[in-house]
C-alpha positions as CSV (number, residue, x, y, z in Angstrom):
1,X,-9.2,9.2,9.6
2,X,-10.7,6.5,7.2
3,X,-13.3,6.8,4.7
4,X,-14.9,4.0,3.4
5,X,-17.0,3.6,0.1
6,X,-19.3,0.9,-0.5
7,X,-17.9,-1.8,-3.1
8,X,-20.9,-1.2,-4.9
9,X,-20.5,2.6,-5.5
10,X,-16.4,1.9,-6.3
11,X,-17.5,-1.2,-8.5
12,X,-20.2,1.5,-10.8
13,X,-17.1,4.4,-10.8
14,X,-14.7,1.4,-12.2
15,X,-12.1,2.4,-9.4
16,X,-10.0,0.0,-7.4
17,X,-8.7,1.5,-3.9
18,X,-5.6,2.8,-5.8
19,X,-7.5,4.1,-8.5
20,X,-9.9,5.9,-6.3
21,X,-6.8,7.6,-3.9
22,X,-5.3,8.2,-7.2
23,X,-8.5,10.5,-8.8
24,X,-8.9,12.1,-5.3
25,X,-5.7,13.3,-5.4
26,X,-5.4,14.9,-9.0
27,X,-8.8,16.0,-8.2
28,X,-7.2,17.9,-5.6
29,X,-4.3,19.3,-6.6
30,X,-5.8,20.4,-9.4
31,X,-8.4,22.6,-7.7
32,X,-5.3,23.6,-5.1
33,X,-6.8,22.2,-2.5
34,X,-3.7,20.0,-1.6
35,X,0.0,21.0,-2.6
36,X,2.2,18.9,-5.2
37,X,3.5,16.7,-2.1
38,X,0.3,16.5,0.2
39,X,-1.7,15.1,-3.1
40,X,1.7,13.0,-4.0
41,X,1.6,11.5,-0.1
42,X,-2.1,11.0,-0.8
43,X,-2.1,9.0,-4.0
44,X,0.9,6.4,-3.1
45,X,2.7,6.8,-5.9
46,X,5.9,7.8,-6.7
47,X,6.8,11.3,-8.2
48,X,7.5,10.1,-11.6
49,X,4.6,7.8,-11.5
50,X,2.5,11.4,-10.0
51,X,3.4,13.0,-12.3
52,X,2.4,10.6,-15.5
53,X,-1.1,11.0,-13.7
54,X,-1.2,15.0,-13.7
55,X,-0.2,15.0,-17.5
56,X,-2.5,12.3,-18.9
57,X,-5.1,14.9,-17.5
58,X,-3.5,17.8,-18.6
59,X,-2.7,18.9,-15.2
60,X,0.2,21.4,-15.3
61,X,3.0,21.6,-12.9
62,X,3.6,25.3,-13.1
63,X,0.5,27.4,-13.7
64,X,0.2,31.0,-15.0
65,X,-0.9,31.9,-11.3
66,X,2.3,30.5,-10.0
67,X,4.5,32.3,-12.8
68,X,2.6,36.1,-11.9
69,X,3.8,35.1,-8.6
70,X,7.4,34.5,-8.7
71,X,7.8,37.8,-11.2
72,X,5.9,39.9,-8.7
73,X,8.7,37.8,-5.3
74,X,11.2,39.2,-7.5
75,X,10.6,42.3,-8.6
76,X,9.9,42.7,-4.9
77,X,13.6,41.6,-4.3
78,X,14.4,44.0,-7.2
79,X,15.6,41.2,-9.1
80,X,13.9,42.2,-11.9
């Protein structure tokens, strides 16, 4: 698929290509649309470099959400 976006409308958000791919993907992997790698594959950047990105917006990693979750996988493997 390819979306385009007129120069004008990229030129008045201040975003180069990059740029743009870049905000679409935090964008989504902060609303958990896309997963760590799908929104890594997405932006073209490295992890490290991913990364930088998610914390400059203060975009954790590991949520609360995610933590409830593995507590509840291992008290369900009575691991707890």
């Amino acid at each position: 698929m390819r979306l385009e976006i007129p120069d004008d409308i990229m030129t008045l958000a201040g975003l180069t290509e990059q740029g743009c791919l870049i905000e679409l993907s935090v964008h989504l992997y902060a609303g958990r649309r896309l997963s760590f790698g799908q929104a890594l594959r997405l932006s073209g950047l490295n992890r490290v470099e991913f990364e930088h990105q998610l914390a400059q917006r203060d975009i954790s990693l590991y949520t609360v959400d995610d933590l409830h979750e593995d507590v509840e996988t291992l008290r369900a493997l009575g691991r707890l």
